[in-house]
N, C-alpha and C positions, 0 to 999 in steps of 0.2 A: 530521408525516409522514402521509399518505393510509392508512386501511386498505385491507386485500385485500378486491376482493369475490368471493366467492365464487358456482357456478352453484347450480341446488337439488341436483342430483346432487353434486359434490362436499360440496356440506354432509352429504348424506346421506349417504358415503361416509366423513366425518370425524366423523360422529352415532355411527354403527359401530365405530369404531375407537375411539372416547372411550368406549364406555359399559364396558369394564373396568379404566378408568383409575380414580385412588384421585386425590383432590384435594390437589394441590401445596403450594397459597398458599393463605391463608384470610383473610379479610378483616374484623377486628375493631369491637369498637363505635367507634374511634377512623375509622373508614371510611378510604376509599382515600389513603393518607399515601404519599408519596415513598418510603418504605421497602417499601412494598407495591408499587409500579410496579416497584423494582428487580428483585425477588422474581419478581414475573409473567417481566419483561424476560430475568431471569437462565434463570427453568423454560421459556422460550420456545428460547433458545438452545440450551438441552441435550437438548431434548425434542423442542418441534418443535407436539405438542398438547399441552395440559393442560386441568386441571380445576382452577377456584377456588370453595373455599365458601365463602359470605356467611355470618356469624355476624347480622349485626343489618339493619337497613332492612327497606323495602316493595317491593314489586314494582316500582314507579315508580323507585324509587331503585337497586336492582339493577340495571334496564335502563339507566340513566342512565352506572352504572361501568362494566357491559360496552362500552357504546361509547364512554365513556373510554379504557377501559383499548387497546379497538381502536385507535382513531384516534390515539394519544398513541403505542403501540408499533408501528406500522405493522402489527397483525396482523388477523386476521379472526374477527367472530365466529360461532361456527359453533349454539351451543344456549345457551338458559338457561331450565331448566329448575329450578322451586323455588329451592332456592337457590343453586343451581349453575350455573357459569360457564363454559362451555366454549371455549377462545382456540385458535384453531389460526396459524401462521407455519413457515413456508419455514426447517428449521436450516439456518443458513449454513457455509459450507465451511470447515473447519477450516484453520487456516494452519500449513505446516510449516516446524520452526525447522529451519537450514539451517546444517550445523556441518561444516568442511572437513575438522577431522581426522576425522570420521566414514567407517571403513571402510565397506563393503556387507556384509550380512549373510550367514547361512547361504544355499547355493546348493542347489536339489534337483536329480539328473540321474535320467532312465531308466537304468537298467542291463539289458540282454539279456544271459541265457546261451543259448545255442544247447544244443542234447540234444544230447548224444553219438551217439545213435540218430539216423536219418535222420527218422524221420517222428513224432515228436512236435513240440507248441508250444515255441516260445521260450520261457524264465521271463522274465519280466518285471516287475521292482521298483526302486521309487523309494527313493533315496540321498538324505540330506542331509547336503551336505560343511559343515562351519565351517571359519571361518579358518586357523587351523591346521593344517587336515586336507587330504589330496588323492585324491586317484581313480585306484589303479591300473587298468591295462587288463584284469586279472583282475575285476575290477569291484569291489573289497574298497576299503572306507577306512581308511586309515592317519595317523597323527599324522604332522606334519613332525619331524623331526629334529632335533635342535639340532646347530645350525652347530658344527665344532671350531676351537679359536682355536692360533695356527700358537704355540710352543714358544719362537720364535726370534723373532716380534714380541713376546711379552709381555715376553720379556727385555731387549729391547733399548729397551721402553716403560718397565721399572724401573729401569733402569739408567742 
């Protein structure tokens, strides 16, 4: 996959935003192992930008992982500075799991009281109904009810 390239502005825009970031992934004597890409790949996805520290190599070989680690994750790199890594990528859109029985949740509505008196404001405050619950036109929330069961079905279902 292609890294992002980024303009000078946005890097410096993303220079900004990383430098009170605390570093994610760290990158050991054992240098950038499969387990390490996941690590980046995985603080990519939740994140969005991170910081990786190099524990061991040279300047040479630092720059060598950042555009590894770019080009292999499709991300961009934005700083490396010392021994720090800085990866910025695009998080991607979370995907919603999609469940039939799932009702809709709590609703909020406006409620207005009108003043008894002519010339004051309206009150005006927001209600959240749950399932259960309904909106009288006094604007009060109430539990629903439980249904009553008819006398003359349950008997005639035990019998």
């Amino acid at each position: 996959m292609p890294r992002i390239e980024l303009t000078p502005a946005q890097r410096a825009a993303h220079r900004g935003d990383a430098h009170h970031l605390e570093p994610v992934v760290m990158i050991g004597a054992d240098g950038l192992t499969d387990a390490v890409k996941a690590e980046v790949d995985a603080a990519l996805n939740a994140h969005g930008l991170i910081k990786v520290r190099a524990l061991e190599g040279d300047r040479p070989q630092r720059e060598a992982w950042l555009q590894t680690l770019a080009d292999e994750l499709n991300a961009a790199p934005v700083q490396h500075i010392g021994k720090l890594l800085v990866l910025w990528r695009p998080i991607p859109p979370k995907a919603k799991a999609v469940d039939e029985d799932r009702k809709p949740g709590p609703r909020e509505y406006k409620v207005v009281k009108y003043s008894k008196k002519g010339g004051q404001r309206p009150e005006i405050k927001t209600v959240r109904v749950l399932g259960n619950q309904r909106l009288t036109p006094g604007g009060l929330v109430k539990k629903a009810k439980r249904r009553q069961k008819s006398a003359k079905k349950s008997a005639s279902a035990a019998g």
